[in-house]
PyMOL Python script that loads the backbone (N, CA, C, O; Angstrom):
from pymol import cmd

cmd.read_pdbstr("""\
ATOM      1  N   UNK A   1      89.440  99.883 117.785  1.00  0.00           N
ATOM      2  CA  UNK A   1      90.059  98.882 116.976  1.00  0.00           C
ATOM      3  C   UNK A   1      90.374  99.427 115.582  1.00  0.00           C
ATOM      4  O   UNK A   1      91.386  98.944 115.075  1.00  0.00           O
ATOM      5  N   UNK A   2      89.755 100.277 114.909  1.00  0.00           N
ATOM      6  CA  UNK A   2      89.670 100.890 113.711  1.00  0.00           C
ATOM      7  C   UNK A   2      90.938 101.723 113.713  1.00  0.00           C
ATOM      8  O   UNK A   2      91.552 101.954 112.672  1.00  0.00           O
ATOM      9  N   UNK A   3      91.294 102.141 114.829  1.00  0.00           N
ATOM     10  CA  UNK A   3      92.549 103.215 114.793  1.00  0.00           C
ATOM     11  C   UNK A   3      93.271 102.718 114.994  1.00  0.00           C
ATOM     12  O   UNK A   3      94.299 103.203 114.523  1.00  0.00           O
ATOM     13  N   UNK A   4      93.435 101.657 115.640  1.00  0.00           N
ATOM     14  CA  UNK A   4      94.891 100.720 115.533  1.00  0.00           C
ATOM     15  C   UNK A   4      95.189 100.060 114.573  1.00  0.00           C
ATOM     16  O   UNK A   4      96.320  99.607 114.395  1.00  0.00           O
ATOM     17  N   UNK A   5      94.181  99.893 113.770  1.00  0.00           N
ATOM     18  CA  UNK A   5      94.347  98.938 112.719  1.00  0.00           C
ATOM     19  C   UNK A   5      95.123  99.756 111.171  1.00  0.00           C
ATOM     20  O   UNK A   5      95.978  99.353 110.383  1.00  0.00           O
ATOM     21  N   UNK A   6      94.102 101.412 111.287  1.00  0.00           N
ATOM     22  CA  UNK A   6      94.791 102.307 110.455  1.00  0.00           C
ATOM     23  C   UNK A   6      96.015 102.360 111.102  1.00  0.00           C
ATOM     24  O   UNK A   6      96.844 101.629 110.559  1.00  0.00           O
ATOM     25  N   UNK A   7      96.356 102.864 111.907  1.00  0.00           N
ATOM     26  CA  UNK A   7      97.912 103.032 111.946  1.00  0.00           C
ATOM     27  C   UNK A   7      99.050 102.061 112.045  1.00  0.00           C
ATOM     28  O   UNK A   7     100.269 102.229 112.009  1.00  0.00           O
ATOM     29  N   UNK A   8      98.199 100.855 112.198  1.00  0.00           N
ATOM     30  CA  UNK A   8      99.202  99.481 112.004  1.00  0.00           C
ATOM     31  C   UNK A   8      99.786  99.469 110.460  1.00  0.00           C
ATOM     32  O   UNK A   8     100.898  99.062 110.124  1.00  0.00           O
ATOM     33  N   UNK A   9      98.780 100.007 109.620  1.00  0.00           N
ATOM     34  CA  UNK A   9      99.115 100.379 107.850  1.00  0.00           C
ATOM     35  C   UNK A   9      99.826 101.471 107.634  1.00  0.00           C
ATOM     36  O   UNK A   9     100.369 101.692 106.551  1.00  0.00           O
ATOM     37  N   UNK A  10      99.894 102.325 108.733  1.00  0.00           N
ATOM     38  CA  UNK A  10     100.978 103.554 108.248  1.00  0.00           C
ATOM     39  C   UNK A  10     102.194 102.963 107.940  1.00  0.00           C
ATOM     40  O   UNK A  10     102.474 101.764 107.919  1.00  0.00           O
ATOM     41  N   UNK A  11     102.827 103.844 107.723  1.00  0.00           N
ATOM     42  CA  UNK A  11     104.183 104.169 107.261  1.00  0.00           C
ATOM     43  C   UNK A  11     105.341 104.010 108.614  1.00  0.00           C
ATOM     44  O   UNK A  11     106.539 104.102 108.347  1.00  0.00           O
ATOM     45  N   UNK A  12     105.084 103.873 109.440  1.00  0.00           N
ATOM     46  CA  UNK A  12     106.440 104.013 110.358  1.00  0.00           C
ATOM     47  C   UNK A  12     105.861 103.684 112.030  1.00  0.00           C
ATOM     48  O   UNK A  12     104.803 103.085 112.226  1.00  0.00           O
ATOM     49  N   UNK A  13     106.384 103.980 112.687  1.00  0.00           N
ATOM     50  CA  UNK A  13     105.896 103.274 113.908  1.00  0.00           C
ATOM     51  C   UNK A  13     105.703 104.308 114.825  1.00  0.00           C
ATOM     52  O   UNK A  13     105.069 104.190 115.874  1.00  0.00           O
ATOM     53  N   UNK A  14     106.467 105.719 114.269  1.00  0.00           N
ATOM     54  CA  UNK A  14     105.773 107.132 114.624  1.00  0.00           C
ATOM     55  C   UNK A  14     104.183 107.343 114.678  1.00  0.00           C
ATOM     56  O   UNK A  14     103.531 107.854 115.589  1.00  0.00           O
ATOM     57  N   UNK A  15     103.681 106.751 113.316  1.00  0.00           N
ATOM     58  CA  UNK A  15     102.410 106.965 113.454  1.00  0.00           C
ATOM     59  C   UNK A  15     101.750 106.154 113.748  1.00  0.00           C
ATOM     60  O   UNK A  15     100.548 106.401 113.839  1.00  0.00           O
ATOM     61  N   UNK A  16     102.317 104.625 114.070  1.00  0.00           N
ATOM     62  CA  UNK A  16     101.192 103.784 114.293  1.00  0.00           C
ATOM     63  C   UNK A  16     100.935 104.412 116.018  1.00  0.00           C
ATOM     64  O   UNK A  16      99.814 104.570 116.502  1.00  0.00           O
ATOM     65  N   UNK A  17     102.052 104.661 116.645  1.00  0.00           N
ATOM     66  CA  UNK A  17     102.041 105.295 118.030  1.00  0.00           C
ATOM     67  C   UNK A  17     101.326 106.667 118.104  1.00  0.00           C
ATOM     68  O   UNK A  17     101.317 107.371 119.114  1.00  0.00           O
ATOM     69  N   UNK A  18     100.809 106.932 117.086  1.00  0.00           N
ATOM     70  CA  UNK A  18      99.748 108.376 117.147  1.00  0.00           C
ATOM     71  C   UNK A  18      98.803 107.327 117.228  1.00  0.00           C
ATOM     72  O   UNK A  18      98.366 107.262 118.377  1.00  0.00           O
ATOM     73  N   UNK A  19      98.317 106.489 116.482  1.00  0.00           N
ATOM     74  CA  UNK A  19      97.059 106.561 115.713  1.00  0.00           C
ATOM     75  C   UNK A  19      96.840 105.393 117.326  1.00  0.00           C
ATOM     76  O   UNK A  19      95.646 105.359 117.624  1.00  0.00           O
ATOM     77  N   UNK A  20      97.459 104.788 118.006  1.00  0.00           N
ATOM     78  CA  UNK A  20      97.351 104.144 119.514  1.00  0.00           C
ATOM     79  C   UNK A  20      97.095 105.363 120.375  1.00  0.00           C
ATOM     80  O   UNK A  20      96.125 105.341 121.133  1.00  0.00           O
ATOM     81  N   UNK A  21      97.724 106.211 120.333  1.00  0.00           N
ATOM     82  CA  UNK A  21      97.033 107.459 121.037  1.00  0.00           C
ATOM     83  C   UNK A  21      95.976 107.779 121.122  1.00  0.00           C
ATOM     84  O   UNK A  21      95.336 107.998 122.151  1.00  0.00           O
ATOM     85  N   UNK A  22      95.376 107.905 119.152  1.00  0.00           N
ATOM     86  CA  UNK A  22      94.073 108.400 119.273  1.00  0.00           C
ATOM     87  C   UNK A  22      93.261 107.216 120.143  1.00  0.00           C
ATOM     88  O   UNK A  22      92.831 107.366 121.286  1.00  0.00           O
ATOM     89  N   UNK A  23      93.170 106.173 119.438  1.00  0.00           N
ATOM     90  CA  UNK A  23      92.523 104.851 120.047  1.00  0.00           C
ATOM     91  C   UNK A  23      92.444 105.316 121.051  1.00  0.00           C
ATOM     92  O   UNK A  23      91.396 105.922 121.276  1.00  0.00           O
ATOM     93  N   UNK A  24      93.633 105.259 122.279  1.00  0.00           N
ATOM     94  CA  UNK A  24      93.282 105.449 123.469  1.00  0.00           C
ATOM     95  C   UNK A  24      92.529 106.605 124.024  1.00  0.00           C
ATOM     96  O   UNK A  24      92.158 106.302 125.158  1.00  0.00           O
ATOM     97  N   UNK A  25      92.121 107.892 123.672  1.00  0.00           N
ATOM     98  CA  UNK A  25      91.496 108.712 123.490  1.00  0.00           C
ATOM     99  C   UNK A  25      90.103 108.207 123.114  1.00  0.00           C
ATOM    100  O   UNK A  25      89.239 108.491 123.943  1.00  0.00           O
ATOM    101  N   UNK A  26      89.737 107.581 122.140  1.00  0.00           N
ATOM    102  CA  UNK A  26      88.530 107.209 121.769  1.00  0.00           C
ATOM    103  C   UNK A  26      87.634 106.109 122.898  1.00  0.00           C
ATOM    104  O   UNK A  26      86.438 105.998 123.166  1.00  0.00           O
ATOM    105  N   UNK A  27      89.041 105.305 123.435  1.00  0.00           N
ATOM    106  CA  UNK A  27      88.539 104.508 124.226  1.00  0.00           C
ATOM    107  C   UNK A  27      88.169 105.275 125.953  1.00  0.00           C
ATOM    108  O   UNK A  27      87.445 104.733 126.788  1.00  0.00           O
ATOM    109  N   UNK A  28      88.713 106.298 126.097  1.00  0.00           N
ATOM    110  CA  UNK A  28      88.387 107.319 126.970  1.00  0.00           C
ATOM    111  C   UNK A  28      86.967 107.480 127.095  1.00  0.00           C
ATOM    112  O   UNK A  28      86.277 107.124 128.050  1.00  0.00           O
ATOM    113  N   UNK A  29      86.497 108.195 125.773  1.00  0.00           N
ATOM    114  CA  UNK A  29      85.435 108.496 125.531  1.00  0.00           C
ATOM    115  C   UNK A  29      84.354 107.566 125.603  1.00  0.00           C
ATOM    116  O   UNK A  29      83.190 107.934 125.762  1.00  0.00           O
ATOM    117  N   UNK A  30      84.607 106.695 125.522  1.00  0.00           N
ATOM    118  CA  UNK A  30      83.523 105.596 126.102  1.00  0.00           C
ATOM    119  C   UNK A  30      83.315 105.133 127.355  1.00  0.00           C
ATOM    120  O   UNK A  30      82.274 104.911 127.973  1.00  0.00           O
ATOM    121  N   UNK A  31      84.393 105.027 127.624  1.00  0.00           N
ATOM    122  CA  UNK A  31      84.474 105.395 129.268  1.00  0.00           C
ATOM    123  C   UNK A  31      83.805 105.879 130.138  1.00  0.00           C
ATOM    124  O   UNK A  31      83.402 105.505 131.239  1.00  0.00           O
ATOM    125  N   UNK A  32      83.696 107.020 129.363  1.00  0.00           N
ATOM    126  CA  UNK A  32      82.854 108.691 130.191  1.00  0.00           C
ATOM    127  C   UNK A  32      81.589 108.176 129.643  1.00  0.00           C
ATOM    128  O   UNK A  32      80.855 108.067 130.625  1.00  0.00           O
ATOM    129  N   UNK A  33      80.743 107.685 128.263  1.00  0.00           N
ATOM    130  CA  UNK A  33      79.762 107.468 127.951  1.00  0.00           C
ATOM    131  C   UNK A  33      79.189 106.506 129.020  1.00  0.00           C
ATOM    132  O   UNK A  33      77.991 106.582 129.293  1.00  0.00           O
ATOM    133  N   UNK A  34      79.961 105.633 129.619  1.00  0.00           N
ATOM    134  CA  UNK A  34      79.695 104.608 130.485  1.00  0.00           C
ATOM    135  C   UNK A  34      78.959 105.385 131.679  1.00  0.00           C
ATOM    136  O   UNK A  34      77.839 104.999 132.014  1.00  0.00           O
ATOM    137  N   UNK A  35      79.348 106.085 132.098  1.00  0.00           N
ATOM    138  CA  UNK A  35      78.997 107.201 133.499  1.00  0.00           C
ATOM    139  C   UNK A  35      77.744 107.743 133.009  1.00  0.00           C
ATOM    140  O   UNK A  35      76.751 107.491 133.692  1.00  0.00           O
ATOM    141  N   UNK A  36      77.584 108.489 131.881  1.00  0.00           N
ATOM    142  CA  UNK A  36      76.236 109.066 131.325  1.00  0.00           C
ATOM    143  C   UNK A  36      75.287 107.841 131.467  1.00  0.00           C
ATOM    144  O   UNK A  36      74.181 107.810 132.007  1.00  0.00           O
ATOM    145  N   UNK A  37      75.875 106.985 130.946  1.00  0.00           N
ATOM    146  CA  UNK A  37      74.662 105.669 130.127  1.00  0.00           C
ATOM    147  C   UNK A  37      74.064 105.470 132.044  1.00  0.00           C
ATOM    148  O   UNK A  37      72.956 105.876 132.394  1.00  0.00           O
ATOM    149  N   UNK A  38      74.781 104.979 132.754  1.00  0.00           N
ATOM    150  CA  UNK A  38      74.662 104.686 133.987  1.00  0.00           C
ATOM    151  C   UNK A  38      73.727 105.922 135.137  1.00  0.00           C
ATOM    152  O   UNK A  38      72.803 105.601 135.884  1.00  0.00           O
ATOM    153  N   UNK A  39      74.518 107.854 134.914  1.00  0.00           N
ATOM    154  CA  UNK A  39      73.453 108.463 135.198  1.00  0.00           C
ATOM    155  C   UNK A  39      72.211 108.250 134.690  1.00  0.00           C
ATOM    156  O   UNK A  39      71.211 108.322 135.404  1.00  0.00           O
ATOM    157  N   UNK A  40      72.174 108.017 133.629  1.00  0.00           N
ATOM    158  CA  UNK A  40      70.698 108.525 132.727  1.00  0.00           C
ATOM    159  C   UNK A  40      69.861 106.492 133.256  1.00  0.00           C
ATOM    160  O   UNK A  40      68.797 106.070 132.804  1.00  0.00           O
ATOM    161  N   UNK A  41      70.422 106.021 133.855  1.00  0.00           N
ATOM    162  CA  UNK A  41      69.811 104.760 134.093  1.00  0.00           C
ATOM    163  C   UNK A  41      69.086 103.695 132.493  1.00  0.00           C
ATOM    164  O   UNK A  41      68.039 103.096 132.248  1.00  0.00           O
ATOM    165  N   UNK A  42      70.530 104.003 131.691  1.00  0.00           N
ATOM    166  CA  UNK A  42      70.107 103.493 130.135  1.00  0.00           C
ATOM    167  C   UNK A  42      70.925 102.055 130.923  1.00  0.00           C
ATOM    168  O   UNK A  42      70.284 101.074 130.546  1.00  0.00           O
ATOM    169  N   UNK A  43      71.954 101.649 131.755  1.00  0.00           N
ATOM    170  CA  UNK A  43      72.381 100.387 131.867  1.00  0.00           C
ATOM    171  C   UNK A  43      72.388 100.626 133.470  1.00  0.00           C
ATOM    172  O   UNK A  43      72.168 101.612 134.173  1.00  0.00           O
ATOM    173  N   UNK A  44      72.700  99.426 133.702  1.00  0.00           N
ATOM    174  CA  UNK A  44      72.679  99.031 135.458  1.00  0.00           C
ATOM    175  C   UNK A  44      74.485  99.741 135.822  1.00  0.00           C
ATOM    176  O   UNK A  44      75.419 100.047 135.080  1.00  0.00           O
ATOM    177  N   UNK A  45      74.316  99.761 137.099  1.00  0.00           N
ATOM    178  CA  UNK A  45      75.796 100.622 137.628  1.00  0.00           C
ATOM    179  C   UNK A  45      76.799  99.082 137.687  1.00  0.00           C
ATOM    180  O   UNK A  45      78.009  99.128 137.909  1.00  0.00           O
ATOM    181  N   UNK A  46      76.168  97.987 137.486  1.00  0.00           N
ATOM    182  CA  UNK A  46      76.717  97.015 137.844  1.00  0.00           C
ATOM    183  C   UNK A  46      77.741  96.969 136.109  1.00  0.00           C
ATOM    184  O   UNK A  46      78.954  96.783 136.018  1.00  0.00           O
ATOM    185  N   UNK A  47      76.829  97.186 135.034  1.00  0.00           N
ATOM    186  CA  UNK A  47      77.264  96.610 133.764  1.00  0.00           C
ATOM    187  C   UNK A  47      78.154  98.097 133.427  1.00  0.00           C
ATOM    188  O   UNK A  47      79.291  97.816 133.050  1.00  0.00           O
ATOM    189  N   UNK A  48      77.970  99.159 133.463  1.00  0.00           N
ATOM    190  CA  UNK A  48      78.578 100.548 133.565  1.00  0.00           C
ATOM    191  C   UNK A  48      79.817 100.140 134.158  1.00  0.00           C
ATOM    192  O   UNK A  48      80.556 100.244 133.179  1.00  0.00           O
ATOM    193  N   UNK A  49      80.722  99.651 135.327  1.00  0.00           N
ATOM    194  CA  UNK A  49      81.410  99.750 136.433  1.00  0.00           C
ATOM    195  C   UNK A  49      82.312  98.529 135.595  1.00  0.00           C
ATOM    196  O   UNK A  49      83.538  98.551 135.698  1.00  0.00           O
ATOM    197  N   UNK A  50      81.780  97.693 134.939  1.00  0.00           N
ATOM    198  CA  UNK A  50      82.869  96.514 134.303  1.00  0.00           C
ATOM    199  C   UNK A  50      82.452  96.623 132.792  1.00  0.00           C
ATOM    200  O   UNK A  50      82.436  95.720 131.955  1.00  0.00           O
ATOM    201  N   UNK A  51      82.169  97.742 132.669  1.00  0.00           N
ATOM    202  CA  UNK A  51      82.682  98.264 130.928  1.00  0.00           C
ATOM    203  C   UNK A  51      83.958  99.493 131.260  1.00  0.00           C
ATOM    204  O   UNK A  51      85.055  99.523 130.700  1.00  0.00           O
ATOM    205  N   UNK A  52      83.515 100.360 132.210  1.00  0.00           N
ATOM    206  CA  UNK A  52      84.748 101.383 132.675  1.00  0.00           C
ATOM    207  C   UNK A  52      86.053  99.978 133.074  1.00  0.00           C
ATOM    208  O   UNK A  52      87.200 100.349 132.824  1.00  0.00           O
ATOM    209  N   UNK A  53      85.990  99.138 133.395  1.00  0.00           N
ATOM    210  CA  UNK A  53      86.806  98.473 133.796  1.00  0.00           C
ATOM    211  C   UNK A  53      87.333  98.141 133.103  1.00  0.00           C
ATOM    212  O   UNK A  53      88.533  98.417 133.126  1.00  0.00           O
ATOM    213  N   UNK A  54      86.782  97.305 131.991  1.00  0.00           N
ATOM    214  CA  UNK A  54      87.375  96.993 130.281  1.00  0.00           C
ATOM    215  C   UNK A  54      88.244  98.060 129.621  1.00  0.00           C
ATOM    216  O   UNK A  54      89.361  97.819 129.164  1.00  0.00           O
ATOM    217  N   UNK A  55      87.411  99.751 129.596  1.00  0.00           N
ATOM    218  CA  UNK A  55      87.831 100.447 128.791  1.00  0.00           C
ATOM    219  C   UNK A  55      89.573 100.799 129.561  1.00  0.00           C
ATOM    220  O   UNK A  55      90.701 100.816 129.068  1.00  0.00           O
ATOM    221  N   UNK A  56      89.125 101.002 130.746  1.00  0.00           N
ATOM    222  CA  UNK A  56      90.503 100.950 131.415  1.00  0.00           C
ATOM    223  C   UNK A  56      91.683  99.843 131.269  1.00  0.00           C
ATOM    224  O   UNK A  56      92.832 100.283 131.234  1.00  0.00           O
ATOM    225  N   UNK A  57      91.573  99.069 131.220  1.00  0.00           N
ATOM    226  CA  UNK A  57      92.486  97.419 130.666  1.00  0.00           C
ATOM    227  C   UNK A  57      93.117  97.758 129.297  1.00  0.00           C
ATOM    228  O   UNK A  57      94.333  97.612 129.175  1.00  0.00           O
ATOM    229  N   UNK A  58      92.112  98.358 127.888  1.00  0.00           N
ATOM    230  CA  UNK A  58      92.591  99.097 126.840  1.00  0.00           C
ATOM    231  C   UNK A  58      93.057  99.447 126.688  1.00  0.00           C
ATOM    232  O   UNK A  58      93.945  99.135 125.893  1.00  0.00           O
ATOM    233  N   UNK A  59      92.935 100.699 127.422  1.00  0.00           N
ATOM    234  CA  UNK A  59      93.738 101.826 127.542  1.00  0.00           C
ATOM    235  C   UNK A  59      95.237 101.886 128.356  1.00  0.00           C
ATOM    236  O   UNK A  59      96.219 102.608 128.185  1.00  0.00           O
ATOM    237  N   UNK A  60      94.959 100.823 129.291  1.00  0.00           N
ATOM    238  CA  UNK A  60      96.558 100.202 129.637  1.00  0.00           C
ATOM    239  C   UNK A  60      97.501  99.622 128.554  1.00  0.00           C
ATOM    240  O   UNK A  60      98.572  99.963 128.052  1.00  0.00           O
ATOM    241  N   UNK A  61      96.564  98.516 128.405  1.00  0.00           N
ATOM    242  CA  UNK A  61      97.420  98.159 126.968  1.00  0.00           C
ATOM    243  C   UNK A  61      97.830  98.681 125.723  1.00  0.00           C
ATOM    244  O   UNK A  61      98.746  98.298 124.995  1.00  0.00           O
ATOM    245  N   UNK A  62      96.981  99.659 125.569  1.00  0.00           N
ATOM    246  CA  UNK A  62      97.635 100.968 124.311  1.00  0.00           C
ATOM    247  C   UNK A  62      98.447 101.768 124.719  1.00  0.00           C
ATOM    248  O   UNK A  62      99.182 102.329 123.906  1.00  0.00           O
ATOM    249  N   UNK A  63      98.568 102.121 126.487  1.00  0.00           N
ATOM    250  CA  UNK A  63      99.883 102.736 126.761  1.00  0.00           C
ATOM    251  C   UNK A  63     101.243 101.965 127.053  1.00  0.00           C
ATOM    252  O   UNK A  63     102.343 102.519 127.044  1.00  0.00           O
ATOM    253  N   UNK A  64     100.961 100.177 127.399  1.00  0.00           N
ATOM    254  CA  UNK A  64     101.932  99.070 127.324  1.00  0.00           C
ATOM    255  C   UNK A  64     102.493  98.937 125.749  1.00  0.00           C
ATOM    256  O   UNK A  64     103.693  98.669 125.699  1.00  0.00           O
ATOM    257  N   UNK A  65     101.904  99.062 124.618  1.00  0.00           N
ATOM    258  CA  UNK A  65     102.328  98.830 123.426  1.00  0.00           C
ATOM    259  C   UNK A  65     102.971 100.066 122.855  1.00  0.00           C
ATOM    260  O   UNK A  65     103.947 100.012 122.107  1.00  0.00           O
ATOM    261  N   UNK A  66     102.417 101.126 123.214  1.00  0.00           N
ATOM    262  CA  UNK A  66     103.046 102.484 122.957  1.00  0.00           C
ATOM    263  C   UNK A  66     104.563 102.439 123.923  1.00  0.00           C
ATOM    264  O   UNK A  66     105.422 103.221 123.517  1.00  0.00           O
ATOM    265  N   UNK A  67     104.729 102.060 124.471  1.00  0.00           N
ATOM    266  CA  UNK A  67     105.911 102.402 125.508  1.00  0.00           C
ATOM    267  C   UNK A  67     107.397 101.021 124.927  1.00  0.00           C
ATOM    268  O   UNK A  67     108.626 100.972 124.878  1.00  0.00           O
ATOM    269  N   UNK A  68     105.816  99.862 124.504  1.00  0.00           N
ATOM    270  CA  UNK A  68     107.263  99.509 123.774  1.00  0.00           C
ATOM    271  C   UNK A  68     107.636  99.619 122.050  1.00  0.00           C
ATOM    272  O   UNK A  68     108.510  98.963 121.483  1.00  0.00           O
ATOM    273  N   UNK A  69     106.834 100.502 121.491  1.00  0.00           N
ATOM    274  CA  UNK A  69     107.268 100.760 120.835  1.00  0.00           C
ATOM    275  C   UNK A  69     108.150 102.038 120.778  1.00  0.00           C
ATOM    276  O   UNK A  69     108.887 102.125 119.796  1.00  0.00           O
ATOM    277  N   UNK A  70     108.170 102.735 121.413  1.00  0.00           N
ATOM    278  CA  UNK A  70     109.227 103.745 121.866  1.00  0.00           C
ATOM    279  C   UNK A  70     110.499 103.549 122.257  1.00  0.00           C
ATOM    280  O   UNK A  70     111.566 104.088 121.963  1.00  0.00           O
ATOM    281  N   UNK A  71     110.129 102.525 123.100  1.00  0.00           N
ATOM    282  CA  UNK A  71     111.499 101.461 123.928  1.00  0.00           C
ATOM    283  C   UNK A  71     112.472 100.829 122.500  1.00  0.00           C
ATOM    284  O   UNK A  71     113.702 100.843 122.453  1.00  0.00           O
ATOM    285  N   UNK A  72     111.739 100.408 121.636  1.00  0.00           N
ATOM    286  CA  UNK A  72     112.653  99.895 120.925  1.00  0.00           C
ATOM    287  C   UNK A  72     112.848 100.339 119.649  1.00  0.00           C
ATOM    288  O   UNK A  72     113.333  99.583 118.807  1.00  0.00           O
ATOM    289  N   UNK A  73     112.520 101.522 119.376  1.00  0.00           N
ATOM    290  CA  UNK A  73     112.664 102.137 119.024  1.00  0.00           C
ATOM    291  C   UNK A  73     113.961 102.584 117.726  1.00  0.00           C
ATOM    292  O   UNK A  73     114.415 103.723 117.836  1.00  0.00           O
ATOM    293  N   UNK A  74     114.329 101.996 116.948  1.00  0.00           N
ATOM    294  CA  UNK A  74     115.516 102.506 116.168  1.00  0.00           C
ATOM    295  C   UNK A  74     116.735 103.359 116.028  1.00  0.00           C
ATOM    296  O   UNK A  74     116.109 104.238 116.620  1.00  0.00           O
ATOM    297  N   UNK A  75     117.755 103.855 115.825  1.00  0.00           N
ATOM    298  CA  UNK A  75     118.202 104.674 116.045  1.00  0.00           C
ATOM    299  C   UNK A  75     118.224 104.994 114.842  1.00  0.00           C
ATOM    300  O   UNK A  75     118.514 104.166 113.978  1.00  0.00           O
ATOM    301  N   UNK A  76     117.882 106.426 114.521  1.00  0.00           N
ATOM    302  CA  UNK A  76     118.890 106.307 112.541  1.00  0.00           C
ATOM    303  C   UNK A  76     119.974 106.445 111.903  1.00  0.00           C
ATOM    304  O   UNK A  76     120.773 107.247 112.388  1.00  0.00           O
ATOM    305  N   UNK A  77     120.225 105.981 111.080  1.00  0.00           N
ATOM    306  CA  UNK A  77     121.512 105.658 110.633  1.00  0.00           C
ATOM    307  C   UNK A  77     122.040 106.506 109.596  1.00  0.00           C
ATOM    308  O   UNK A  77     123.164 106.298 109.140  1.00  0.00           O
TER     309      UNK A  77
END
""", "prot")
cmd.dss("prot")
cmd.show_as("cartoon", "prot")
cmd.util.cbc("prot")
cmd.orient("prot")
């Protein structure tokens, strides 16, 4: 949320579409923490399996918002 929010304050929509990248990257990474947390038996495979599920939904939607911001994109003048 922190990285979307910085790049919602950038300058152009170039970077708010980086800084949705990183997000989605970050939200990756939790993802994978989900699998550790679940090997190491720190959470149940049940609560692990619908947080990967969440992080995945995210990460759709940061590549749904990235795509339309590309899509509509400007031409310059």
């Amino acid at each position: 949320m922190n990285n979307i929010s910085e790049g919602f304050f950038r300058n152009s929509d170039s970077e708010f579409r980086q800084f949705l990248n990183i997000s989605k990257g970050s939200t990756g990474e939790v993802k994978s923490m989900y699998y550790i947390a679940e090997d190491q038996n720190y959470v149940s495979a049940e609560l692990a399996l619908d947080r990967r599920n969440r992080c995945q939904r995210i990460m759709a939607g940061n590549s749904n918002l990235m795509q339309y911001l590309k899509s509509t994109k400007k031409p310059h003048s």
